[in-house]
C-alpha positions in Angstrom: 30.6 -71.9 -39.7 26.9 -70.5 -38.7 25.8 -66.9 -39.3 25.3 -66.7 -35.4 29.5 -67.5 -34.8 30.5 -65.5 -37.4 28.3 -62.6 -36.0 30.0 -63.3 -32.6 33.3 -63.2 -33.6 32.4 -59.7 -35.5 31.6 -58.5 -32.2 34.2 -59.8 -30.6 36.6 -58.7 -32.9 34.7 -55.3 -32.5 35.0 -55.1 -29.1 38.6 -56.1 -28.9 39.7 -53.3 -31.4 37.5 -50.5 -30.0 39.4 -51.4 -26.0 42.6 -51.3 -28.0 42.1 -47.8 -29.7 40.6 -46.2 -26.0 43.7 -47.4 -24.3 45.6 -46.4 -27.3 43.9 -42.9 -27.0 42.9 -42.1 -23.6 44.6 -39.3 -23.0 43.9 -37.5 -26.1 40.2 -38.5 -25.7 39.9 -36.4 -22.1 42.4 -33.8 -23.3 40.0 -33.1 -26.0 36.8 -33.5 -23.9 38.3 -31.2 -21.0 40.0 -28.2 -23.4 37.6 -28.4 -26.4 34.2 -29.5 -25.0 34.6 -27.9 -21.5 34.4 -31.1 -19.1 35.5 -30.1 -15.4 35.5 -33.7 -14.9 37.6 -35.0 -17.9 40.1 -32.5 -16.5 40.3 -33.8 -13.0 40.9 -37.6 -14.9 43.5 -35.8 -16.2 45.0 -34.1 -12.9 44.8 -37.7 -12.0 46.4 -39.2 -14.6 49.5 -37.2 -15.0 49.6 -37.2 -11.0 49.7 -40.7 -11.2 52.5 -40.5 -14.2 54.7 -38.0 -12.1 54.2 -35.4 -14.6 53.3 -32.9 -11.9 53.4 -29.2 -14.6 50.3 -30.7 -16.4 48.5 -32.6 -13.9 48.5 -28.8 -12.0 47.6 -27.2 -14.9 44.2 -29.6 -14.9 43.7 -29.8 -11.5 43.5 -25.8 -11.6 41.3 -26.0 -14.7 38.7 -28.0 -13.3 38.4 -25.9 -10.2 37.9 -22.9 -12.7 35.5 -25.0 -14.3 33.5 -25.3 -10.6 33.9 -29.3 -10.4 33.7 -29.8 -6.6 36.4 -32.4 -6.2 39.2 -30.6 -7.8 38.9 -27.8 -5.9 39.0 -29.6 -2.5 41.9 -31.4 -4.2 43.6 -28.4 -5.1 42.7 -26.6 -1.5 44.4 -30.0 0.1 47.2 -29.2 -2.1 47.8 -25.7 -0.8 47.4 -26.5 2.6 50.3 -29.6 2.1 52.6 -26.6 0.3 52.5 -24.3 2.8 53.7 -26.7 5.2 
């Protein structure tokens, strides 16, 4: 086998196992980003993620955290939110 297949099968490989460890780890990977590093918008992919999960208690939790963080589109979701509660 060539240099040049074996190097494209080392990328492939690559590429294969780093898709595998994000899915593996998405959650932890925007936990981290929103709690540790301060990301408004790694804590709205959250809200979204654990909305989408039914999970409702944490997706709240990071829907309220990145409109404390001032990220524009969680607080219009949370205001939407409050206005379909007190309905």
């Amino acid at each position: 086998m060539s240099k040049i297949h074996k190097n494209w099968i080392t990328i492939i490989i690559f590429l294969i196992f780093s898709t595998a460890l994000y899915f593996r780890y998405e959650l932890e990977l925007y936990t981290y980003l929103c709690e540790e590093e301060s990301n408004a918008p790694a804590c709205f992919v959250l809200y979204k993620e654990y909305s989408e999960r039914e999970m409702s208690l944490p997706a709240k939790r990071y829907l309220k955290v990145s409109c404390e963080k001032e990220y524009e589109l969680a607080c219009n979701e949370l205001e939407k939110s409050r206005v379909d509660e007190s309905r």
